[in-house]
VMD Tcl script that builds the backbone (N, CA, C; Angstrom):
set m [mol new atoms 150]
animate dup $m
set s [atomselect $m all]
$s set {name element resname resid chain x y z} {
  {N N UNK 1 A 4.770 -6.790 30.327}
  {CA C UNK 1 A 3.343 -6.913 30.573}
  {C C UNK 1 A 2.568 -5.909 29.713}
  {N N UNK 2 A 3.359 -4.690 29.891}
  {CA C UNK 2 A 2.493 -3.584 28.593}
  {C C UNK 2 A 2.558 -3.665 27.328}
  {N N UNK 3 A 3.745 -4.205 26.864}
  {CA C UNK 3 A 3.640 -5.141 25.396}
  {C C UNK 3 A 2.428 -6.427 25.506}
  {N N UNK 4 A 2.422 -6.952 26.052}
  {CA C UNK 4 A 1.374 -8.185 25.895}
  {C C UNK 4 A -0.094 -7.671 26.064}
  {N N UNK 5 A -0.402 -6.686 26.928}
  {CA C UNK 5 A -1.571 -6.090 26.767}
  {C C UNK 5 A -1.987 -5.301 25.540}
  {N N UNK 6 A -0.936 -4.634 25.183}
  {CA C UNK 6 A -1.139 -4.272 23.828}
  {C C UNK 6 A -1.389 -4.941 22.537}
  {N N UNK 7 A -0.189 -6.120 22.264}
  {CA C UNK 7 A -0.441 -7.178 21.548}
  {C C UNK 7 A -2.328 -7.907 21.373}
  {N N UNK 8 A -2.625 -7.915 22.882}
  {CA C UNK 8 A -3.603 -8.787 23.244}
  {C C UNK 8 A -4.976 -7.544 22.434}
  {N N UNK 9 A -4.896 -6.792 22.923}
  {CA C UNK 9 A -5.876 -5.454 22.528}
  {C C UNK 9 A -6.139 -5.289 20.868}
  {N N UNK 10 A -4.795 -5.321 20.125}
  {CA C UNK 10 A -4.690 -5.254 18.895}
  {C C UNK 10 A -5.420 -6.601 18.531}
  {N N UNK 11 A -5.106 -7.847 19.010}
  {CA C UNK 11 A -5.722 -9.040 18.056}
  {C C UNK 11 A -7.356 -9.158 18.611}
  {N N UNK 12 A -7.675 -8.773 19.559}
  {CA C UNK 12 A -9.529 -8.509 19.774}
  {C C UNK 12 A -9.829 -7.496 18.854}
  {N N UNK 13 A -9.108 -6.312 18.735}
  {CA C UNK 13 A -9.973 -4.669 18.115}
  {C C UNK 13 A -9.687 -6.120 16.859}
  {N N UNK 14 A -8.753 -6.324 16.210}
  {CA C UNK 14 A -8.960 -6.971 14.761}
  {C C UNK 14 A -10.063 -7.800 14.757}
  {N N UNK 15 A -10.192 -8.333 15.428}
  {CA C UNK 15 A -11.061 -9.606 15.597}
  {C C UNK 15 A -12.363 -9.025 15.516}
  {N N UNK 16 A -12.599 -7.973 16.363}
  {CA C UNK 16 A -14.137 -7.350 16.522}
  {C C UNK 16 A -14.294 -6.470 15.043}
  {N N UNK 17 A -13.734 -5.977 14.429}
  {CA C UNK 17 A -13.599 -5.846 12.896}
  {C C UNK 17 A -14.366 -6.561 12.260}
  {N N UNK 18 A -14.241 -7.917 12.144}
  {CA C UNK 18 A -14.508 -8.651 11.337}
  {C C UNK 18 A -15.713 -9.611 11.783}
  {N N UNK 19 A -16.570 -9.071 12.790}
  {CA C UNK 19 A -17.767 -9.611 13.538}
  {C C UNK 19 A -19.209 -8.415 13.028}
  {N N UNK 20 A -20.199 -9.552 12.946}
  {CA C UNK 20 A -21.174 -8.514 12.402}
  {C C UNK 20 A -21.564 -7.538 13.635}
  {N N UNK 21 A -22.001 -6.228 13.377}
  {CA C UNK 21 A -22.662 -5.633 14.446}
  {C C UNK 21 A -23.267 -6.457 16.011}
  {N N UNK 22 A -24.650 -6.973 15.630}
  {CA C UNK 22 A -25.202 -7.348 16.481}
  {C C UNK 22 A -24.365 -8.614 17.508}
  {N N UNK 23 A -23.184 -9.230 17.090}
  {CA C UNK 23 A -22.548 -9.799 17.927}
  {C C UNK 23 A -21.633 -9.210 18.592}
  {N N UNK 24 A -20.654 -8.103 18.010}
  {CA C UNK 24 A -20.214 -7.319 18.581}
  {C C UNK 24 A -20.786 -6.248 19.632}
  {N N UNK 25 A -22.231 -5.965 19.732}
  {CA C UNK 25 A -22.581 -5.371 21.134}
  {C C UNK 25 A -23.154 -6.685 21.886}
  {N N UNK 26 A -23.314 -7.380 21.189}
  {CA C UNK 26 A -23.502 -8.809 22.177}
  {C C UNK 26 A -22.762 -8.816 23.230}
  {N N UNK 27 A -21.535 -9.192 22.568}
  {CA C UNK 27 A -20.063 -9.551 23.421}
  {C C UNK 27 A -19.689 -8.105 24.273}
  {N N UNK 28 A -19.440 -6.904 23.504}
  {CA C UNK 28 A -19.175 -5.883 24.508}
  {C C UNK 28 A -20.286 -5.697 25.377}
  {N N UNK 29 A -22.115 -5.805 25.399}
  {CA C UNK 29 A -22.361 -5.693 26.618}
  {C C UNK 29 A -22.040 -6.693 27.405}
  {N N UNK 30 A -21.721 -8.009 26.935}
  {CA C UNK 30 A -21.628 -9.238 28.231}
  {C C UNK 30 A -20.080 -8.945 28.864}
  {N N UNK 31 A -19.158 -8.383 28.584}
  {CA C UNK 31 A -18.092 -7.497 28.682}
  {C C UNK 31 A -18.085 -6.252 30.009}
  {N N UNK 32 A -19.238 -5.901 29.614}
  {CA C UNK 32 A -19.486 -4.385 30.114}
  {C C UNK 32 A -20.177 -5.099 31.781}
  {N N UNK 33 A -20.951 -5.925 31.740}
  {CA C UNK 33 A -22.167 -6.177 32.578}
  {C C UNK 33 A -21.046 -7.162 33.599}
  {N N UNK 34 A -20.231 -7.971 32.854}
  {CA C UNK 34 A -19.361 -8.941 33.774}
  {C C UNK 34 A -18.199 -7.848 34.751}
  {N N UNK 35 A -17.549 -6.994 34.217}
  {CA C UNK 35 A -16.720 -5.802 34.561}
  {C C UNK 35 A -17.730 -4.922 36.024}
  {N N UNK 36 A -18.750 -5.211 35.729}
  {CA C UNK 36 A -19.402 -3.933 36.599}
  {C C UNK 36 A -19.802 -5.119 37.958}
  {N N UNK 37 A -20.293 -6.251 37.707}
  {CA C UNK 37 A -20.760 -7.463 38.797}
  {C C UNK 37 A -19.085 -7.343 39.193}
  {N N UNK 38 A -18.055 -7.818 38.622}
  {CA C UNK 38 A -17.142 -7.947 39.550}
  {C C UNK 38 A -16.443 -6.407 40.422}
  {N N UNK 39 A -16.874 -5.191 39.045}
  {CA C UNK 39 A -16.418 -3.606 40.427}
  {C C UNK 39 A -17.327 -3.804 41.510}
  {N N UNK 40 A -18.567 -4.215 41.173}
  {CA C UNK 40 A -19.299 -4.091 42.638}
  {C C UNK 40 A -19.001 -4.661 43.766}
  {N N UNK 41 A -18.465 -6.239 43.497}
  {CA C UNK 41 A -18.245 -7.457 44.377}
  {C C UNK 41 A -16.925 -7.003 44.576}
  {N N UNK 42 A -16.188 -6.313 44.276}
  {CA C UNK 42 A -15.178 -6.028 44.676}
  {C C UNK 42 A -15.194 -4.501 45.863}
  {N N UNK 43 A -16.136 -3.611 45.722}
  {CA C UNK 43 A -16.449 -2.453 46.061}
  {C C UNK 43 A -17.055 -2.783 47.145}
  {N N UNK 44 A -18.108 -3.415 47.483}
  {CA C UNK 44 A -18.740 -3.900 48.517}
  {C C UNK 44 A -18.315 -3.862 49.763}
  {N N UNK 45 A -17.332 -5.509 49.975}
  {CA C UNK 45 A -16.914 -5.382 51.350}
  {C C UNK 45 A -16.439 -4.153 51.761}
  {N N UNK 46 A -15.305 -3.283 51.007}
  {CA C UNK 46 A -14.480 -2.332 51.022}
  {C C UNK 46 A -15.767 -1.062 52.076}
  {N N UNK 47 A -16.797 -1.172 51.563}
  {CA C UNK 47 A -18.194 -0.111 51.999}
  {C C UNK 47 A -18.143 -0.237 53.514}
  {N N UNK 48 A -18.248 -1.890 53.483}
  {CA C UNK 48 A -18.914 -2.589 54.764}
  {C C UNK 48 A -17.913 -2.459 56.062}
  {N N UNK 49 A -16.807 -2.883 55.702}
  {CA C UNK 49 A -15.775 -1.813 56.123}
  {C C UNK 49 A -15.238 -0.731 56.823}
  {N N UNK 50 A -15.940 0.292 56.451}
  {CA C UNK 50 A -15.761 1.706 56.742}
  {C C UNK 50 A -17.306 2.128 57.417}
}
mol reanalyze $m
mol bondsrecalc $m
mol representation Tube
mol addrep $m
């Protein structure tokens, strides 16, 4: 599994290489913004919870 994550990591960083700027923070904020909606929705009940 830590080989394939690695593998997987190496062919995006290449990939984002070869993307102009402005699409590359495109994609990493829609990246960034999808990561944080699902920590929250995941964080939530866990609150409600306790």
């Amino acid at each position: 599994m830590l080989l394939f994550a690695l593998v997987l990591l190496g062919v995006l960083a290449g990939a984002a290489v070869h993307t102009s700027m402005p699409v590359f923070l495109l994609a990493a904020g829609a990246i960034a913004a999808w990561l944080l909606l699902f920590g929250a929705r995941e964080h939530l009940p866990r609150l409600r919870r306790h």
